[in-house]
Residue, then its C-alpha position, 0 to 999 in steps of 0.5 A: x857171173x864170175x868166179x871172185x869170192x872173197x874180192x871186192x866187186x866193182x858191179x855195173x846197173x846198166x840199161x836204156x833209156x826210161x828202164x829204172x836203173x836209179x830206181x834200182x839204184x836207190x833200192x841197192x843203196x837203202x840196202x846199205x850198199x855204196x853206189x855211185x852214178x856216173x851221170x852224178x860224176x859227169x855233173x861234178x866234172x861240168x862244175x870245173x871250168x877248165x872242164x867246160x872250156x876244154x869240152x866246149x873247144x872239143x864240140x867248137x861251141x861257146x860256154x856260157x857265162x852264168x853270174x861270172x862263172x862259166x857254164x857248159x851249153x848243155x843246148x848247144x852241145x845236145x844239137x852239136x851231138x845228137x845227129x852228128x855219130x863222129x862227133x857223139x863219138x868224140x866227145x863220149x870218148x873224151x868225157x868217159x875218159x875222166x867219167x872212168x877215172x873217177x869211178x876208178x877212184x871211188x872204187x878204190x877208196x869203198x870199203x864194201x865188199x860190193x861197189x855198184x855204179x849206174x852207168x847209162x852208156x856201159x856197153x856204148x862206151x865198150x867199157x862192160x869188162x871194166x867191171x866184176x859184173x853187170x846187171x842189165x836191165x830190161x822194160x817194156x818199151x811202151x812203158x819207157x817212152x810213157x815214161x820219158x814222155x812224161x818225166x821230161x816233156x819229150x815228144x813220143x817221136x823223139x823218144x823212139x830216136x832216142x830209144x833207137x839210138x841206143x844199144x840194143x839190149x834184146x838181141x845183142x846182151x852176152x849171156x853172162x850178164x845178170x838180168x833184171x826185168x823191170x815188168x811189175x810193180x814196185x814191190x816186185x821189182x824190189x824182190x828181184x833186186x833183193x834177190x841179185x844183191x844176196x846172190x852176190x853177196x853170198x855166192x860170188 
């Protein structure tokens, strides 16, 4: 935690893949809290065309044209990244370019005193000093494969790469940061979250 009493604080909900960072987002949120996804922003920022062509030129793949508009190929850029690190790498700084720029934005515009982003790659991007906090969260990686497994038909083998893949929050997370440990129920999760969010809220 850091010293910032009386500022507003632009606040990170991070973690791997499958470990319940939108459950908790939606938890913070009906709290009353602003928060932003980052996976939303980069939604919007695929509905610009001029985006989308210049993202595709990047990859050297070709957009598609869905009823007159032009589409992004989420297949064809997902085999153009997955298995390829300096590609992955270019386009991840490329898209978190304008990605940052927004949050910067909505940031600004918030009136609260907590301002809370879920944002799936932070420390992938080596953007975690961008924010006041980070809250990390943790799930047994059992749990998180069943999940993705069931959530979107993905083979258990591939989840692992994916899991593999990512950032590895166990042995490499700085100390500092807050941590949530997805391990129980709803309700007990709920609790946790609650907890943090007064913590912030009255201490920092």
């Amino acid at each position: 935690m850091t010293a910032n009493k009386g500022k507003k604080l632009k606040i990170a909900i991070t973690g791997g893949i499958a470990v319940g960072k939108s459950t908790i987002a939606d938890m913070i949120k009906n709290m009353g809290y602003e928060v932003f996804s980052a996976d939303a922003i980069y939604a919007e920022l695929l509905e610009d065309e001029k985006f989308v062509v210049r993202l595709s030129a990047l990859l050297d793949i070709a957009p598609l044209s869905v009823d007159g508009k032009v589409v992004f190929d989420r297949v064809a850029a997902a085999k153009k990244v997955y298995d390829n690190a300096p590609i992955r790498k270019k386009f991840n700084e490329y898209t978190h370019k304008f990605v940052y720029e927004r949050v910067n934005e909505l940031f600004a515009a918030a009136k609260g005193k907590l301002v809370f982003f879920e944002i799936p790659l932070l420390f992938e991007s080596g953007r975690q000093n961008d924010f006041d906090e980070v809250i990390v969260v943790y799930r047994d990686t059992d749990k998180r494969i069943e999940s993705v497994v069931e959530r979107d038909g993905k083979d258990e083998d591939l989840v692992k790469k994916i899991i593999n893949s990512q950032f590895d929050y166990n042995n490499k997370i700085d100390i500092r940061h807050t941590v949530i440990r997805n391990d129980g129920d709803i309700a007990s999760l709920d609790k946790k979250v609650n907890s943090i969010v007064e913590y912030l809220e009255t201490t920092i």
